[in-house]
C-alpha positions in Angstrom: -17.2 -4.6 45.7 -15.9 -4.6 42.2 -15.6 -1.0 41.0 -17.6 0.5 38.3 -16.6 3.0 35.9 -18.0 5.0 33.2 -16.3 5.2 29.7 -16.9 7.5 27.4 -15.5 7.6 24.1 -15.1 10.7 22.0 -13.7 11.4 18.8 -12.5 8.2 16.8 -12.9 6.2 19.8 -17.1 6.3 19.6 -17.1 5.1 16.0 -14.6 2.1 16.6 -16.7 1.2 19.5 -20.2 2.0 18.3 -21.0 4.0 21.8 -20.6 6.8 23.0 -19.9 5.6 26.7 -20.4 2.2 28.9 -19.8 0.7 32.5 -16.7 -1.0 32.9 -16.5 -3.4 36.3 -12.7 -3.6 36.9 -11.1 -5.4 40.0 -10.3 -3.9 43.2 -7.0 -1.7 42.9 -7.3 -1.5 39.4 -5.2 1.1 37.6 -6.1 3.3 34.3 -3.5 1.1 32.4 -5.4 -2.0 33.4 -8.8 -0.5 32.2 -6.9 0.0 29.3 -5.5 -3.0 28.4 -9.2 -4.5 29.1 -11.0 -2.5 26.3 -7.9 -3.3 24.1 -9.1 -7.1 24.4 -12.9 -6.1 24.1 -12.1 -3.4 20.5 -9.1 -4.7 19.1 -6.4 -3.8 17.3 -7.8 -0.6 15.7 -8.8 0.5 19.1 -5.5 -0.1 20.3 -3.2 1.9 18.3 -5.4 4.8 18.0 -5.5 4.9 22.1 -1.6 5.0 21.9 -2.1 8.4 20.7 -5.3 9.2 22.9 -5.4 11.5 25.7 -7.2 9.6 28.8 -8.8 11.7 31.5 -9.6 10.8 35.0 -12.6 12.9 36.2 -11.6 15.7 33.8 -8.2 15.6 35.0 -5.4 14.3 32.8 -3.4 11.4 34.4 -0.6 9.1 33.3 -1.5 4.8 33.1 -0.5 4.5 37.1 -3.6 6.4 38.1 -5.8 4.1 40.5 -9.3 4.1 39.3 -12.0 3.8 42.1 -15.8 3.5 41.9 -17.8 5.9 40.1 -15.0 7.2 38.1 -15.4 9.2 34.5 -12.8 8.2 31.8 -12.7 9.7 28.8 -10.9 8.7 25.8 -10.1 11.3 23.2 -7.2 12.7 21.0 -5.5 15.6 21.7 -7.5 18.5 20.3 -4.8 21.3 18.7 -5.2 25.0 19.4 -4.3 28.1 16.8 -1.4 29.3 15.4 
């Protein structure tokens, strides 16, 4: 079974898209960097280099581009919101 994800795209990301989230189906063993490089080929360039700078999380967790991605996973794509002074 091919794994199926949500996206959800915050910030930046929802207006370069035109959603706020979508199903992804990624192959089996599929890693975040892969789902990445997937919506880079779907969004394009813009998309790209504004995820450069993007924070991904993993089920609410932050992760680095190695984390496997399994069926049912939540990955949100954000930047980085600052905090105070």
């Amino acid at each position: 079974m091919m794994p199926l994800v949500t996206v959800k795209y915050l910030t930046v990301f929802s207006n370069i898209t035109g959603k706020r989230e979508e199903k992804v189906k990624l192959n089996e063993g599929s890693k975040l960097r892969d789902l990445a490089f997937q919506l880079y080929k779907k969004y394009g360039r813009e998309f790209e280099d504004h995820a450069k700078h993007a924070l991904f999380l993993v089920n609410g967790r932050q992760v680095d581009m190695d984390e496997p991605l399994g069926h049912g996973d939540t990955v949100a794509i954000s930047y980085p919101v600052g905090g105070g002074a």
